[in-house]
C-alpha positions as CSV (number, residue, x, y, z in Angstrom):
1,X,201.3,70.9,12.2
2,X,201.8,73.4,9.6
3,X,204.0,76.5,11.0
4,X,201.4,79.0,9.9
5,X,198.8,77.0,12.1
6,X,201.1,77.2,15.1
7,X,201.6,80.7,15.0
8,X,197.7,81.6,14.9
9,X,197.2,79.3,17.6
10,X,199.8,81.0,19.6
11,X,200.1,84.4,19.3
12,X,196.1,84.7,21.1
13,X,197.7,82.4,23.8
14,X,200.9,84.9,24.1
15,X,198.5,87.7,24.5
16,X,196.8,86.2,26.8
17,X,198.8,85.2,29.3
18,X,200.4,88.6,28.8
19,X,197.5,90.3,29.8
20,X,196.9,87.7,32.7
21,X,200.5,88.4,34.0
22,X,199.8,92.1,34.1
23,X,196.6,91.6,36.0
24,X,198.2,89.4,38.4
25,X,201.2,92.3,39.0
26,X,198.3,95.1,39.4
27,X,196.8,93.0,42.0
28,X,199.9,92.2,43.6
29,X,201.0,96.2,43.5
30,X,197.3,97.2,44.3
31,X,197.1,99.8,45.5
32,X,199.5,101.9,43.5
33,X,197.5,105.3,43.6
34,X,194.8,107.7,45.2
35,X,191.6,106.1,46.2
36,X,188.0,107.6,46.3
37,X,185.6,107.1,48.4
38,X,182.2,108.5,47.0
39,X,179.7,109.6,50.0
40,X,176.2,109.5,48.2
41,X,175.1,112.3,50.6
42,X,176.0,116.1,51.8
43,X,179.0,117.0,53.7
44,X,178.1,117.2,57.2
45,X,175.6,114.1,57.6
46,X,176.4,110.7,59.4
47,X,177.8,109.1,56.6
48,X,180.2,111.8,55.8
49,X,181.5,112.1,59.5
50,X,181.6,107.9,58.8
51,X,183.3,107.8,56.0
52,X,185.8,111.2,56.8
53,X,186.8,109.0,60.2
54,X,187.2,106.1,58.2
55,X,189.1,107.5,55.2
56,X,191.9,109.1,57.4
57,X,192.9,106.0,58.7
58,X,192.3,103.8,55.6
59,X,195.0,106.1,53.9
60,X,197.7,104.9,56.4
61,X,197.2,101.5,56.2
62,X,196.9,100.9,52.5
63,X,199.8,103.7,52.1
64,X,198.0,105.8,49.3
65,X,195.4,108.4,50.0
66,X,191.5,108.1,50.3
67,X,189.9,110.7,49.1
68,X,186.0,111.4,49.8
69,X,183.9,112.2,47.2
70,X,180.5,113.8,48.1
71,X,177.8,112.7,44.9
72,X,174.3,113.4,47.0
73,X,170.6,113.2,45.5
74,X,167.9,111.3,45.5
75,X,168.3,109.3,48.9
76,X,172.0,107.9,48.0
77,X,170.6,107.1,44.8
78,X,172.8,109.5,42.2
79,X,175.8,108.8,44.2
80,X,175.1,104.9,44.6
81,X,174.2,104.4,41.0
82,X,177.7,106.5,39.9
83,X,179.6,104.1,42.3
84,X,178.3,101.0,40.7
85,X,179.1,102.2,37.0
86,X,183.0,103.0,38.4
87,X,185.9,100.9,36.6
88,X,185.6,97.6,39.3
89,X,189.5,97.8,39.8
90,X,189.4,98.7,43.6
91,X,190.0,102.3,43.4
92,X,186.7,103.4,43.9
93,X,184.7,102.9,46.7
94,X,181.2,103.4,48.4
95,X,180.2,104.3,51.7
96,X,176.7,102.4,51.5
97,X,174.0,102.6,54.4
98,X,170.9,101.8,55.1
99,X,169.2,103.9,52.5
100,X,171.4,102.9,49.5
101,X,171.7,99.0,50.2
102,X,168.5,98.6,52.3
103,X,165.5,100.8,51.7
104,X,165.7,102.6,48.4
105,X,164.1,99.8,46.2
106,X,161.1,100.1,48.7
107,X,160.6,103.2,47.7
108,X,161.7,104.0,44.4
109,X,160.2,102.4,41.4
110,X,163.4,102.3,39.0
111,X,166.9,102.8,40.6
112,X,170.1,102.9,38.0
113,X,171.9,100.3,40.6
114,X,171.0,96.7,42.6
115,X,171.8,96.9,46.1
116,X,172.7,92.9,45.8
117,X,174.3,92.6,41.8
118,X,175.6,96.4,41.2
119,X,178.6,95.7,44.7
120,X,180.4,93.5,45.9
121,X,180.3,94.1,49.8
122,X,183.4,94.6,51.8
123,X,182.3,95.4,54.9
124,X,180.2,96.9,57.5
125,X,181.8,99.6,59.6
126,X,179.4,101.2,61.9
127,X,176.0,101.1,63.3
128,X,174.4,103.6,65.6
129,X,170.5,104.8,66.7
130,X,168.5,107.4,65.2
131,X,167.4,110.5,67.6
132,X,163.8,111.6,67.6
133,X,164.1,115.2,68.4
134,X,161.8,118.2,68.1
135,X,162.2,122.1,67.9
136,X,162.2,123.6,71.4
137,X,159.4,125.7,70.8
138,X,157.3,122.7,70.4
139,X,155.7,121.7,73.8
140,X,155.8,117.9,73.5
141,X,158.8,116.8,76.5
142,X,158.3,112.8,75.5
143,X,156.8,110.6,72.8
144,X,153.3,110.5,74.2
145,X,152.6,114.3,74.3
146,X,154.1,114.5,71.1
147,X,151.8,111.7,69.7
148,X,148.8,113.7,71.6
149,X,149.9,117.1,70.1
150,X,149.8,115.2,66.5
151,X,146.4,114.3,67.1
152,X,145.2,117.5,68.3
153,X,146.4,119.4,65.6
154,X,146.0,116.7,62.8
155,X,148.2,118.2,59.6
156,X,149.8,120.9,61.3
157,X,153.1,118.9,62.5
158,X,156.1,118.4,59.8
159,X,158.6,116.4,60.0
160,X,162.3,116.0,58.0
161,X,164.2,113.1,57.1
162,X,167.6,112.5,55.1
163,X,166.7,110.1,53.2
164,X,164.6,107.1,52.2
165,X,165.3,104.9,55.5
166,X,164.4,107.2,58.0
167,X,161.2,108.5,55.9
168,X,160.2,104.3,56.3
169,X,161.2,104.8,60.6
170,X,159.0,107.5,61.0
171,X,155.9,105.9,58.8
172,X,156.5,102.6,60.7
173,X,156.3,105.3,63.9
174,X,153.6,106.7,62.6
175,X,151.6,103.4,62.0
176,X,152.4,102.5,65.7
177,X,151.1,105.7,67.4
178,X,148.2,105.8,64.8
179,X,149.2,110.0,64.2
180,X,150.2,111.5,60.7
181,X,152.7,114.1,60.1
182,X,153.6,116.1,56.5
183,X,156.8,114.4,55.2
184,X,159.3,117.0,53.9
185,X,162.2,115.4,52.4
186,X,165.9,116.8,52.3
187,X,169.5,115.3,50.3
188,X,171.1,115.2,53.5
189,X,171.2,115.8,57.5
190,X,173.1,119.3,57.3
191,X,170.0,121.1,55.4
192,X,167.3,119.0,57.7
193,X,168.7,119.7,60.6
194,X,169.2,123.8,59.8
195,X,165.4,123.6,59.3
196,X,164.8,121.8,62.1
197,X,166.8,124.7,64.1
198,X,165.0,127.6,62.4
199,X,161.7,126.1,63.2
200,X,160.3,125.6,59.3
201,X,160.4,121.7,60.4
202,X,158.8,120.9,64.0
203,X,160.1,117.2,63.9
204,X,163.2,115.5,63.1
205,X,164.6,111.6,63.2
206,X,168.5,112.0,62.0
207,X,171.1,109.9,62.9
208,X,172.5,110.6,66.8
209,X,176.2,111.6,65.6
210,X,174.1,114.4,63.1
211,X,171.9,115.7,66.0
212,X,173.1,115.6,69.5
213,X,175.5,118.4,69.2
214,X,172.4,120.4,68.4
215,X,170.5,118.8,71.5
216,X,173.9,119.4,73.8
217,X,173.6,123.0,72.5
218,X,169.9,123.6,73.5
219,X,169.0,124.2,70.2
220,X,166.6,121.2,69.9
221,X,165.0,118.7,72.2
222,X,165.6,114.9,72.0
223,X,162.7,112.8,72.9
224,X,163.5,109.2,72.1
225,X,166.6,106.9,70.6
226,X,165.0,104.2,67.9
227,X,167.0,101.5,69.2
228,X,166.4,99.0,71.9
229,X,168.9,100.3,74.4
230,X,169.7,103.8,75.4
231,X,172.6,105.1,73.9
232,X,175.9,105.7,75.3
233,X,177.0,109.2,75.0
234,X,173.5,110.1,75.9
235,X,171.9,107.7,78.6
236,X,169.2,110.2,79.7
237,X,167.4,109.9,76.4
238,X,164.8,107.0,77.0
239,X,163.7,104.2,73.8
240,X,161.2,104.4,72.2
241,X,160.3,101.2,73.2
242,X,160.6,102.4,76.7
243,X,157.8,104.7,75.9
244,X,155.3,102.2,75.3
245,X,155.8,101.5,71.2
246,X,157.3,98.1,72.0
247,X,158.9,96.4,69.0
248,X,160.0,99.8,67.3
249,X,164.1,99.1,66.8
250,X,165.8,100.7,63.8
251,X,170.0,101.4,63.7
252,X,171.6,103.7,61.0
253,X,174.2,101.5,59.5
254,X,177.1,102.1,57.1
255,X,179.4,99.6,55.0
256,X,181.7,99.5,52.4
257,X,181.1,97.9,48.6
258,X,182.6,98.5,45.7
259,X,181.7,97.9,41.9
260,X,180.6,94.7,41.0
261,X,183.6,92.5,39.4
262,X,186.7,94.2,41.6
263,X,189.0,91.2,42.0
264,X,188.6,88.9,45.4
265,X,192.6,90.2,46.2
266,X,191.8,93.9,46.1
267,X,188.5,93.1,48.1
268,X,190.4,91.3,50.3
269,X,193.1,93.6,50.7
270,X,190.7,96.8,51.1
271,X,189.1,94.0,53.9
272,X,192.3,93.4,55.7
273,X,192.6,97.1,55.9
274,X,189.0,98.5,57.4
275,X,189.4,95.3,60.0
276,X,192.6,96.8,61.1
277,X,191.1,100.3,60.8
278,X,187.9,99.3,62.6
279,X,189.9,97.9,65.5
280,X,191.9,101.4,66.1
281,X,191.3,102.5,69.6
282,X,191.0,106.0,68.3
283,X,188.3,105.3,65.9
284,X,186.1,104.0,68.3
285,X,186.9,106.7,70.2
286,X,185.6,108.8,68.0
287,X,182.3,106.7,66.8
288,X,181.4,106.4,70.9
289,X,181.3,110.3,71.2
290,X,178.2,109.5,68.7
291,X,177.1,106.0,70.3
292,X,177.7,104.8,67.5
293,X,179.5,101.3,67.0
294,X,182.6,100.5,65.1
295,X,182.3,97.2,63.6
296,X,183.8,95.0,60.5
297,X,182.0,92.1,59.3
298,X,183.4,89.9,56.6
299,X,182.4,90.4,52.7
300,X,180.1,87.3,53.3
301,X,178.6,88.3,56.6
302,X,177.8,92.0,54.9
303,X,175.7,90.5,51.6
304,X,173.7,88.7,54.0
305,X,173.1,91.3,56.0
306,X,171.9,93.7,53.1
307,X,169.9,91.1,52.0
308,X,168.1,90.7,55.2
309,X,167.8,94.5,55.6
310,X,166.1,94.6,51.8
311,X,163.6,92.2,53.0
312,X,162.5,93.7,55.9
313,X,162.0,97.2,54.8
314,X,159.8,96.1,51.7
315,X,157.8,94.8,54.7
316,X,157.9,97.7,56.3
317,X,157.0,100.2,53.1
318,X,154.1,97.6,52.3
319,X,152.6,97.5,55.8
320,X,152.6,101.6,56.2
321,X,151.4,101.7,52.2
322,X,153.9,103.9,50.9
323,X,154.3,103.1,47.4
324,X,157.5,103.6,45.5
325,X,157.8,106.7,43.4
């Protein structure tokens, strides 16, 4: 073989392996610097309080900090979509949920991410209810005289949601009780819930960690939990099942992905972390005082369960007819 001929053939080789080598050091090192965690939604909402809890903790263990992010709009949408465009290398995060993975392609007819190609899933770290509540100056003390006060005074009730998922609970409770209420739509819990307070909102289904402290406070009534057992922190509250819609379960869920392509070692070193972090006795702690659930799930055991959670809501949005926009 001719010497020029070897050279050609292995200076791409030398390269190569040089750039492999450096790879495999940046993985081994990983991580070497500040982390972000992007929170598609307003400060003060469930997934913020989520990911805040989570991101403390997540610091120590991976020995570099986590910083949150907040990137809110559209239903998770802006922030999800500028998640999934991040360099994959494992320094930015997601805090996904229900809306971003689940319920948004139900309802939106082009999103600038895929809930299933745009991540690669980490895991799931918490699940809790939603809390149907209602201004006090509305008479309605349970679900049936709220029902029979939507029907008496057809168009005259509005109700809030934070985002897409919830908008799909209420429809689906809205279906089941055969009432209809004016939708008004916010980014996020925080500006919801300060309607929902200075009565320009009569109705409100938020996540439980977003709204109890305002029902603890007086300053809003809590009729029903949407999940199939009461919750914890606030055993009281009956289901909504309870109160005679049976089959009506829905959990607020959040989970971690990040862009699609981050290497398997940096995913599985981010995984190792949240399962340690997930397992501290003072984060569930903390989650309980909300009933809501720490959990970690493996990567695997997280894409199936977005998957599952895609499929069902599409049912849902084409059973109540609401048509993506």
């Amino acid at each position: 073989m001719k010497p020029w001929i070897t050279t050609r053939l292995l200076k791409p080789l030398l390269v190569l392996c040089s750039l492999l080598s450096s790879l495999a050091w940046a993985q081994a090192d990983y991580p070497s610097k500040p982390l972000k965690l992007i929170v598609p939604f307003p400060p003060g909402g469930v997934t913020d309080i989520v990911a805040r809890t989570v991101s403390v903790k997540l610091s120590a263990e991976l020995g570099q900090p986590v910083v949150v992010e907040n990137r809110a709009g559209a239903s998770g949408a802006i922030g999800a979509e500028w998640g999934a465009r991040a360099a994959p290398d494992g320094y930015t995060l997601i805090m996904g949920n229900i809306s971003t993975l689940g319920i948004n392609p139900a309802t939106f007819a082009k999103l600038g991410y895929d809930p299933v190609t745009s991540f690669d899933p980490v895991s799931m770290v918490a699940v809790q209810p939603l809390l149907i509540t209602v201004h006090p100056g509305v008479p309605a003390k349970n679900l049936a005289e709220l029902v029979q006060l939507a029907k008496s005074q057809p168009g005259k009730l509005n109700y809030g949601t934070a985002g897409s998922s919830i908008h799909l609970a209420v429809e689906q409770f809205n279906s089941l009780a055969g009432i209809k209420m004016n939708h008004i739509a916010y980014k996020g819990s925080a500006p919801a819930i300060t309607d929902l307070v200075g009565g320009q909102i009569q109705v409100l289904f938020d996540p439980f960690s977003s709204i109890y402290p305002l029902v603890a406070g007086g300053k809003a009534r809590a009729l029903a939990v949407t999940t199939d057992k009461r919750a914890s922190a606030a055993p009281q509250v009956p289901t909504v099942a309870e109160q005679g819609f049976a089959g009506f379960d829905v959990s607020s869920w959040q989970g971690i992905v990040v862009p699609a392509g981050t290497p398997k070692p940096v995913i599985a070193r981010l995984h190792r972390g949240l399962v340690t972090v997930m397992a501290s006795a003072e984060v569930k702690d903390k989650f309980a005082q909300y009933s809501a659930l720490a959990v970690a799930t493996t990567p695997e055991q997280f894409s199936a369960y977005i998957k599952e959670e895609l499929a069902r809501w599409q049912k849902v949005a084409q059973q109540a007819g609401v048509k993506p926009e």
